[in-house]
Structure formats: structure tokens, C-alpha cells
KOLLUM-22857 format. One record per residue (C-alpha): chain; residue in one letter; z, y, x. Coordinates in nm, 3 decimals. Example, Ala and Ser with C-alpha at 12.3 -4.5 7.8 and 13.67 -1.06 7.14 Angstrom:
+--------+--------+---------+---------+---------+
! chaine ! residu !      pz !      py !      px !
+--------+--------+---------+---------+---------+
!      A !      A !   0.780 !  -0.450 !   1.230 !
!      A !      S !   0.714 !  -0.106 !   1.367 !
+--------+--------+---------+---------+---------+
This chain:
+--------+--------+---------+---------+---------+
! chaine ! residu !      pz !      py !      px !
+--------+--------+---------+---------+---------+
!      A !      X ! -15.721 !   9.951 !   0.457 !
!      A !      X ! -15.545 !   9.691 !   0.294 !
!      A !      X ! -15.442 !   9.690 !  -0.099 !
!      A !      X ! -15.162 !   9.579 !  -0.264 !
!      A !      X ! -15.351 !   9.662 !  -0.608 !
!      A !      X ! -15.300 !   9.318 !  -0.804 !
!      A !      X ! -15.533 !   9.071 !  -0.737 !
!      A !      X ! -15.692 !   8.792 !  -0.919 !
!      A !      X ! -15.941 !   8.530 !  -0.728 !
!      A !      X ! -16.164 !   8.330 !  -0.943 !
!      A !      X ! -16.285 !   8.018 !  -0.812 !
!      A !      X ! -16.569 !   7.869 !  -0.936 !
!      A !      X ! -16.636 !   7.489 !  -1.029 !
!      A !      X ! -16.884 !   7.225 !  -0.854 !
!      A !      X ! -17.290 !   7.291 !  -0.893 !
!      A !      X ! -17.176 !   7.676 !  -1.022 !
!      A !      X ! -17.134 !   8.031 !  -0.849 !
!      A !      X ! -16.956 !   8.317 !  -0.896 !
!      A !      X ! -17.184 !   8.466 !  -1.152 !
!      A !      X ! -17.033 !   8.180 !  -1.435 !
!      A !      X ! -16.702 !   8.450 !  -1.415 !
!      A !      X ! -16.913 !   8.768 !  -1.462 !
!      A !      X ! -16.870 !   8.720 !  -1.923 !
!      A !      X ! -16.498 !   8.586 !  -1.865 !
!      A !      X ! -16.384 !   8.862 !  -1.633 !
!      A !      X ! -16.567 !   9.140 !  -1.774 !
!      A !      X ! -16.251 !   9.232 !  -2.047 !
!      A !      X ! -15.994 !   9.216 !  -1.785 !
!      A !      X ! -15.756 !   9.569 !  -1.730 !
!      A !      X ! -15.902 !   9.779 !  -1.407 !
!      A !      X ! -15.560 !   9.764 !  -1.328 !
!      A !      X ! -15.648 !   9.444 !  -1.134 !
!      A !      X ! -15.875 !   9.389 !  -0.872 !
!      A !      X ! -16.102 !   9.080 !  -0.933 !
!      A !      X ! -16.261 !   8.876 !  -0.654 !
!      A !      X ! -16.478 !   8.624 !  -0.738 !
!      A !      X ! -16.624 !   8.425 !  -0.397 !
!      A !      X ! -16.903 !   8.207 !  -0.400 !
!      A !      X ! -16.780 !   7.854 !  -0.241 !
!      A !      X ! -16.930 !   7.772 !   0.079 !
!      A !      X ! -17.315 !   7.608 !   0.044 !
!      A !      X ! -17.307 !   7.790 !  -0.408 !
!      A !      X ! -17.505 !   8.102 !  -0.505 !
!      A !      X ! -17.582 !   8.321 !  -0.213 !
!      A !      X ! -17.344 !   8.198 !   0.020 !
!      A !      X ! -17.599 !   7.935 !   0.156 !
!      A !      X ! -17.517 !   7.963 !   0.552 !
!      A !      X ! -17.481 !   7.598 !   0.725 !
!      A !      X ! -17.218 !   7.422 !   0.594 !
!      A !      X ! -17.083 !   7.132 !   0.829 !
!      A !      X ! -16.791 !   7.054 !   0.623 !
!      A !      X ! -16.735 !   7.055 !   0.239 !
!      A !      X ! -16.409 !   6.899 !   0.203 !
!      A !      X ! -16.161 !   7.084 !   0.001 !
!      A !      X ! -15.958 !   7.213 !   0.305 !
!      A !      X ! -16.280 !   7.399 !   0.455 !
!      A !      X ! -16.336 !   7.572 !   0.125 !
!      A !      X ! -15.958 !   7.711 !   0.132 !
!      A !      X ! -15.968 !   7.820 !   0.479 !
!      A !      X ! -16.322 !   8.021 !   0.357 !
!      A !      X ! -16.131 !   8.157 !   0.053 !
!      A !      X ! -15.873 !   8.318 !   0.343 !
!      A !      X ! -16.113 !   8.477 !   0.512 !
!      A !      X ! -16.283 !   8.610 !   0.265 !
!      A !      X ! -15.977 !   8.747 !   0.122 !
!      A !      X ! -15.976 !   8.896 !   0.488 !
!      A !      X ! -16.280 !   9.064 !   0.495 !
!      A !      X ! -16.138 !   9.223 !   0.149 !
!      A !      X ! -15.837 !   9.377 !   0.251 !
!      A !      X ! -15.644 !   9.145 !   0.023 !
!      A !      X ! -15.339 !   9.097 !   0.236 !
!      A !      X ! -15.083 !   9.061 !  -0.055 !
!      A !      X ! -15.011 !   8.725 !  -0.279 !
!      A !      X ! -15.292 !   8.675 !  -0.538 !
!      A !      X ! -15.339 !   8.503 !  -0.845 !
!      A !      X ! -15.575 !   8.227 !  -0.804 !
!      A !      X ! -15.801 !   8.078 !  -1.150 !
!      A !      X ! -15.990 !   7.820 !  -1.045 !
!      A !      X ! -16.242 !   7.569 !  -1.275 !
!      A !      X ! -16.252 !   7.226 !  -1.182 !
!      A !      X ! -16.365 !   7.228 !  -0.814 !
!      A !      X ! -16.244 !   7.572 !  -0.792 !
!      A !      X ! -15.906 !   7.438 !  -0.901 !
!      A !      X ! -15.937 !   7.169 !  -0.626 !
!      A !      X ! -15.977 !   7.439 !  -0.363 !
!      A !      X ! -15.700 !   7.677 !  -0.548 !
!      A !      X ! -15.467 !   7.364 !  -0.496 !
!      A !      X ! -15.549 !   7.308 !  -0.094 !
!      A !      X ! -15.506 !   7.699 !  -0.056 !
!      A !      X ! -15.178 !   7.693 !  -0.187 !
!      A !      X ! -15.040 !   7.356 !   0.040 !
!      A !      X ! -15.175 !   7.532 !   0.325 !
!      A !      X ! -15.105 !   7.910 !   0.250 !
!      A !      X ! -14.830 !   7.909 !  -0.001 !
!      A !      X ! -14.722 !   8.279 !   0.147 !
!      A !      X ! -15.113 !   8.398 !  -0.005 !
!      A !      X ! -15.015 !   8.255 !  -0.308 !
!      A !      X ! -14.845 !   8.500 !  -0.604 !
!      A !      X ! -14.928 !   8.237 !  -0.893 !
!      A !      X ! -15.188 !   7.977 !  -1.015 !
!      A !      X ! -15.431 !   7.898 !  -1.301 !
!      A !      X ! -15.606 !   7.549 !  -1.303 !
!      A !      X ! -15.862 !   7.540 !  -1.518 !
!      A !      X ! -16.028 !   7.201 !  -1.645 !
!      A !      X ! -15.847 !   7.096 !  -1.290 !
!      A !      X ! -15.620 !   6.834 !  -1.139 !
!      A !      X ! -15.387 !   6.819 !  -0.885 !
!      A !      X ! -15.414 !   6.411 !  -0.886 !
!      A !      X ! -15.652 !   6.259 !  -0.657 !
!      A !      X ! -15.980 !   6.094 !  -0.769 !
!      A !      X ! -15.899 !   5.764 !  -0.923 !
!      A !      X ! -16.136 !   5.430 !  -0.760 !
!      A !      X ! -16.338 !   5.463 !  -1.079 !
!      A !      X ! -16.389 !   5.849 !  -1.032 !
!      A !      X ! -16.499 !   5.802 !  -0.650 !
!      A !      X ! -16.720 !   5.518 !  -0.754 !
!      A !      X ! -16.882 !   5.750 !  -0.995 !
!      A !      X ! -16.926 !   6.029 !  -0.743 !
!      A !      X ! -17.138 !   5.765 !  -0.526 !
!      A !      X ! -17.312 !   5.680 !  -0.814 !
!      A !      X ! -17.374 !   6.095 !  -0.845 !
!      A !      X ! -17.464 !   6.103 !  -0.439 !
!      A !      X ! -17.743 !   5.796 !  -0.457 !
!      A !      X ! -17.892 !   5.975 !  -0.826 !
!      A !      X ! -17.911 !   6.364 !  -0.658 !
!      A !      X ! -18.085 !   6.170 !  -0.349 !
!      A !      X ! -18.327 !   5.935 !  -0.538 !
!      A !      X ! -18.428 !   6.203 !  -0.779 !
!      A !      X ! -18.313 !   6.551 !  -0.675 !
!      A !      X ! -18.093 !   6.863 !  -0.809 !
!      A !      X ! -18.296 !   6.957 !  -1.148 !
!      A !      X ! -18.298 !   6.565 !  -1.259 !
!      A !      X ! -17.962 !   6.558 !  -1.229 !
!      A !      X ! -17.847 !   6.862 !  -1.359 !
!      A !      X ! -18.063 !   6.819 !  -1.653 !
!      A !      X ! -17.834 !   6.504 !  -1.741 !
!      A !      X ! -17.504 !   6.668 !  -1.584 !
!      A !      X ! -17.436 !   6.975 !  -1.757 !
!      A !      X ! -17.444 !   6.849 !  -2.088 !
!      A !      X ! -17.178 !   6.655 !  -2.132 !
!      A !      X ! -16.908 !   6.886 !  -1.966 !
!      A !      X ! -16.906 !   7.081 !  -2.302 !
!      A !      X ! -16.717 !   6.926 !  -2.652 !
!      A !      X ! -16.976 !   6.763 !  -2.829 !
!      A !      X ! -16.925 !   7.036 !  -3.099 !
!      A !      X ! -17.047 !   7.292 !  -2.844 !
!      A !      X ! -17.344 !   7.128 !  -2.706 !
!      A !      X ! -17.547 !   7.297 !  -2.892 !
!      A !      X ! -17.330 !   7.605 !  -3.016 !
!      A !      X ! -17.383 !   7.769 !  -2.675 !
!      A !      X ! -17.732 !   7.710 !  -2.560 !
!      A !      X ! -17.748 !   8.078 !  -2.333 !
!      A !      X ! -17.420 !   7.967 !  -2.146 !
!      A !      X ! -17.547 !   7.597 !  -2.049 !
!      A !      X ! -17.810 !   7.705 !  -1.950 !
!      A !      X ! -17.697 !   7.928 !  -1.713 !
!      A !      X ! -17.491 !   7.677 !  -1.591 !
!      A !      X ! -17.834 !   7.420 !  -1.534 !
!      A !      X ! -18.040 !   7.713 !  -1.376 !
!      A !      X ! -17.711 !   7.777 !  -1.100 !
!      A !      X ! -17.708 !   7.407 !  -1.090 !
!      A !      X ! -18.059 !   7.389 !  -1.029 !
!      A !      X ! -18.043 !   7.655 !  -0.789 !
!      A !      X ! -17.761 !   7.492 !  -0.576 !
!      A !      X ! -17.930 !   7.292 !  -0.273 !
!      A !      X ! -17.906 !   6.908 !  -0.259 !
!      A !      X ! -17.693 !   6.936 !   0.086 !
!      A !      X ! -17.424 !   7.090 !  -0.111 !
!      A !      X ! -17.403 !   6.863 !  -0.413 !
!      A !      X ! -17.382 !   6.620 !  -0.165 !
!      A !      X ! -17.148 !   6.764 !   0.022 !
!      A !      X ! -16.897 !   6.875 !  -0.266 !
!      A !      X ! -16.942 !   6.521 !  -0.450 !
!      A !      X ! -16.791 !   6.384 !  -0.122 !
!      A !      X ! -16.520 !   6.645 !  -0.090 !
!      A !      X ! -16.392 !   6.629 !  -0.397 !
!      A !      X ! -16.401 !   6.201 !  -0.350 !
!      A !      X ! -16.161 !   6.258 !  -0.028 !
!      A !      X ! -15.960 !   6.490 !  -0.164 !
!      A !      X ! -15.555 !   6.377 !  -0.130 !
!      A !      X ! -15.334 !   6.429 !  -0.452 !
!      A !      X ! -15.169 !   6.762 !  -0.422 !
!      A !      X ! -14.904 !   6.713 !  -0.749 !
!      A !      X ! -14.620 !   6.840 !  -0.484 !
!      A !      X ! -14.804 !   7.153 !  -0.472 !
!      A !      X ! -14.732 !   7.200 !  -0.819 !
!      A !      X ! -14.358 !   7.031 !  -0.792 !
!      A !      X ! -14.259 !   7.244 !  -0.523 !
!      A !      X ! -14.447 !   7.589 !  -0.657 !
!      A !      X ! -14.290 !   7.918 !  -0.593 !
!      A !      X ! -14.514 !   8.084 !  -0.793 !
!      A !      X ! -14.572 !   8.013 !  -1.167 !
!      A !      X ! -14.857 !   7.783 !  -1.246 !
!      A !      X ! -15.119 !   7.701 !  -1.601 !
!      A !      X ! -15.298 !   7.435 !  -1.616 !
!      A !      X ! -15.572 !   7.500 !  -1.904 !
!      A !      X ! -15.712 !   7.185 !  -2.050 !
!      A !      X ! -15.951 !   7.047 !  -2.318 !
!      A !      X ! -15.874 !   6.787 !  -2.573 !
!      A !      X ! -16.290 !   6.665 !  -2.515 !
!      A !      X ! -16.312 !   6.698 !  -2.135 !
!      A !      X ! -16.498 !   6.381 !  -2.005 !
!      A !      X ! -16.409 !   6.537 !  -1.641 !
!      A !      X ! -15.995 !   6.606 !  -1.654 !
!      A !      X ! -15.875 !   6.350 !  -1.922 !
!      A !      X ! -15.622 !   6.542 !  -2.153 !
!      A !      X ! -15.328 !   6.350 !  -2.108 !
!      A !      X ! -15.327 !   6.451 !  -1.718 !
!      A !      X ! -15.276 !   6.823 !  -1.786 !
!      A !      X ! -15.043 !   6.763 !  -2.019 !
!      A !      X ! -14.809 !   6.592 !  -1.773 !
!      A !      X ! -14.891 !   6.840 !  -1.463 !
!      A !      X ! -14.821 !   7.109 !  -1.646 !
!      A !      X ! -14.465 !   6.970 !  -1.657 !
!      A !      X ! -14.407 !   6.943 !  -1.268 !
!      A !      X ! -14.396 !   7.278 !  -1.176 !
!      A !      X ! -14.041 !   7.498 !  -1.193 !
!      A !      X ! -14.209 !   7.782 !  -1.377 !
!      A !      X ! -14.524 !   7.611 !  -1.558 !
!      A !      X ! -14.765 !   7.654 !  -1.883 !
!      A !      X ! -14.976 !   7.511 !  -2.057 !
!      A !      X ! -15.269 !   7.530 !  -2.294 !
!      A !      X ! -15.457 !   7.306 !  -2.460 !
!      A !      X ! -15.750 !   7.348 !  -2.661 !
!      A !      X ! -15.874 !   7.156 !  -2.945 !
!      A !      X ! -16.210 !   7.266 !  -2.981 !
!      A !      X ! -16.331 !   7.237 !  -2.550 !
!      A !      X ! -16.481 !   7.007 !  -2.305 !
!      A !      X ! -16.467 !   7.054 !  -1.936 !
!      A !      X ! -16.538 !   7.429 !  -2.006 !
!      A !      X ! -16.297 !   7.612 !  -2.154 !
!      A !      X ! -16.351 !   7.921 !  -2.002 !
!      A !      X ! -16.695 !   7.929 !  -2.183 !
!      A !      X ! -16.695 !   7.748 !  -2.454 !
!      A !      X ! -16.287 !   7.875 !  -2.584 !
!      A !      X ! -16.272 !   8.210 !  -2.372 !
!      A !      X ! -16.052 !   8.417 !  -2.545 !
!      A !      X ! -15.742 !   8.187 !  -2.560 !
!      A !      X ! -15.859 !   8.111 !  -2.185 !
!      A !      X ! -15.848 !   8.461 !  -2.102 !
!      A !      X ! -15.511 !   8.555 !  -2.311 !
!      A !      X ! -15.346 !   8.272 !  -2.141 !
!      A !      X ! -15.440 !   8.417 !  -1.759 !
!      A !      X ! -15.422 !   8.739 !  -1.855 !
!      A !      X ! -15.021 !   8.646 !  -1.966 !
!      A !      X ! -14.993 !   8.479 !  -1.635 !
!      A !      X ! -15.110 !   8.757 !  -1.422 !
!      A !      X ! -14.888 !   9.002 !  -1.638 !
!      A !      X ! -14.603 !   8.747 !  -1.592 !
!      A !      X ! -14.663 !   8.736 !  -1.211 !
!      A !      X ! -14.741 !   9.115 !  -1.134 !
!      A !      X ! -14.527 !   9.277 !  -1.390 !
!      A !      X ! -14.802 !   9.442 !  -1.529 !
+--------+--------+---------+---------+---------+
């Protein structure tokens, strides 16, 4: 049957699965329901993919909602990637939509430079394969103070990496390339919207969030001295406070 208990969908990042939510998520009230899919070709969900654009994930992220009996507005938290598909869900779906977190994510399309660099990514995961790069990937998403603070959380991250087949890297690098910019999303939002950011992300330069988070009607932000491209690892309680405020804020909980 469906539910109308609240519910929050976590979306994970590029080269991760759902298991990168299981610390973040495991504080949160029962009082929500928490869904956290893997993305189409990440963790288990390794059926043939034929398309990996950002618009393919989305429509997965309805049905899967589907075959939960979510049928109400949710909150969406998506990382990086995650936010990319959290962003195309809510252009296309804006009625499934009850608010949005972007985490370490941008609603502005990949620069030249940035696509550039994802070819660069594509030609390095081909000539040398998944561990190679994620050995030299991983890394350098974190603040250089936390490199080697957190040595049991990045290397999760490089054994899902690792784990994640070469068809998908592939794949996501060149859906996240195509992806348009989707800063009306946030401009025209019904729904309140946080953008989380990092003052040492190498991914999501700072000074991006900062001026998202001032397009939507009802919009937050927080930004974190002391993270990367990671916040909700490497700063996860003022990640958490801040999305647990928004989901309180959105549900009236």
C-alpha cells in the first residue's frame, strides 16, 4: 500500500553506492522513512545499462520510488552525481519533489575545462582500468587535512570504486559531461532547497554554492571550513543537522 510516512531519498555520488549513506543515515528519527537506491550500473544494481545520462538515472529513481510505495513528495539528498540526478528529477517531476539537499553538487553545467577533464578520466579508466584510477581518484576529493584523518572511510570509498565496472565509469563520466545547466530548477523551486558545500572541494568550487544557494525562493546554505568534496564524511554532523533541519522544515516534523 502506499505511505505517506515522510520520506528522504539519498542519492549517491559517481564511482559510490548506496552503502557510503549507511554511517550518515544511521542517527536519523524512525519517524522518516529512508531510501537509499543504488544508481543504475553502482553496487548491486549492475543490470545492462544502455544509457547513463542524468535523465535515465531520474526516470530509475521514479520507479524505484514505485516499486516502494512512495507515492507522496520526498526529500531528495544527493552527493555530487547524486545531486546531478536529484536536479533532473526535479525538472522533470517537480510534483515528486517535497524539498532538496545538494550535496558537494551543482546545478551549472560542466564548464569546457571540466568536460575536457572527464575525457581525460574516460581515455585513463580505458588505458589502465577501474583500481588504477581509483587509486589516484579518491584521494583528492577529501580536504587535504582529512586525507589522512579518515583512512576507514576512503577506503571504503576506493573498494566501491574499485568494485564499480569500467562500463559505468564510462558511462557516468559521459553523463555527467552532457548534462544541461539546471540553475532554473533551483530559481523556479517550489520546494525549499540546501546546497552543502566545502571551502577545499577540488570537484564543486566554493564560490558556485555560494551563489546557487541564492537562486532559489526558499534556499540554505552551509559551508564548511574544514571539507573537500565530501562533506557528508569527512564534516557529518553539521551535514546531517543541516538535512535533518530541512526535512523538519519541509515535513513539519
Amino acid at each position: 500500500m502506499p505511505t505517506a510516512q515522510p520520506t528522504l531519498v539519498f542519492l549517491h555520488g559517481f564511482a559510490e553506492s548506496r552503502e557510503v549513506w549507511t554511517e550518515f543515515t544511521r542517527p536519523f528519527p524512525a519517524a522518516y522513512r529512508l531510501l537509499a537506491p543504488n544508481l543504475l550500473g553502482h553496487g548491486t544494481n549492475l543490470a545492462p545499462v544502455p544509457d547513463f545520462s542524468m535523465e535515465a538515472q531520474a526516470r530509475y529513481v521514479i520507479d524505484h520510488l514505485g516499486r516502494r510505495n512512495a507515492t507522496e513528495p520526498v526529500l531528495l539528498v544527493g552527493h555530487s552525481m547524486g545531486g546531478y540526478v536529484a536536479l533532473a528529477v526535479a525538472q522533470r517531476y517537480p510534483e515528486r519533489v517535497a524539498g532538496l539537499a545538494l550535496i558537494n553538487s551543482t546545478a551549472y553545467a560542466d564548464t569546457d575545462e571540466k568536460r575536457q577533464n572527464r575525457e581525460k578520466n574516460i581515455g585513463f579508466v580505458e588505458r589502465h582500468g577501474v583500481d588504477k584510477f581509483m587509486d589516484s581518484f579518491v584521494r583528492p576529493l577529501f580536504a587535504p587535512a582529512n586525507r589522512d584523518r579518515l583512512p576507514e572511510a576512503r577506503a571504503l570509498l576506493e573498494d566501491i570504486g574499485k568494485a564499480t565496472p569500467e562500463t559505468t565509469l564510462v558511462g557516468g563520466l559521459r553523463g555527467m559531461a552532457a548534462r544541461p545547466d539546471r540553475t532554473a530548477v533551483l530559481r523556479t523551486a517550489r520546494f525549499p532547497v540546501l546546497l552543502v558545500a566545502g571551502k577545499h572541494d577540488v570537484a564543486v568550487p566554493l564560490a558556485d554554492s555560494v551563489a546557487q544557494a541564492a537562486l532559489a525562493p526558499v534556499g540554505t546554505g552551509l559551508f564548511l571550513e574544514g571539507s573537500g568534496h565530501l562533506s557528508y564524511v569527512e564534516q557529518p554532523e553539521a551535514t546531517r543537522r543541516a538535512v535533518l533541519a530541512l526535512a523538519s522544515a519541509v515535513f513539519g516534523q
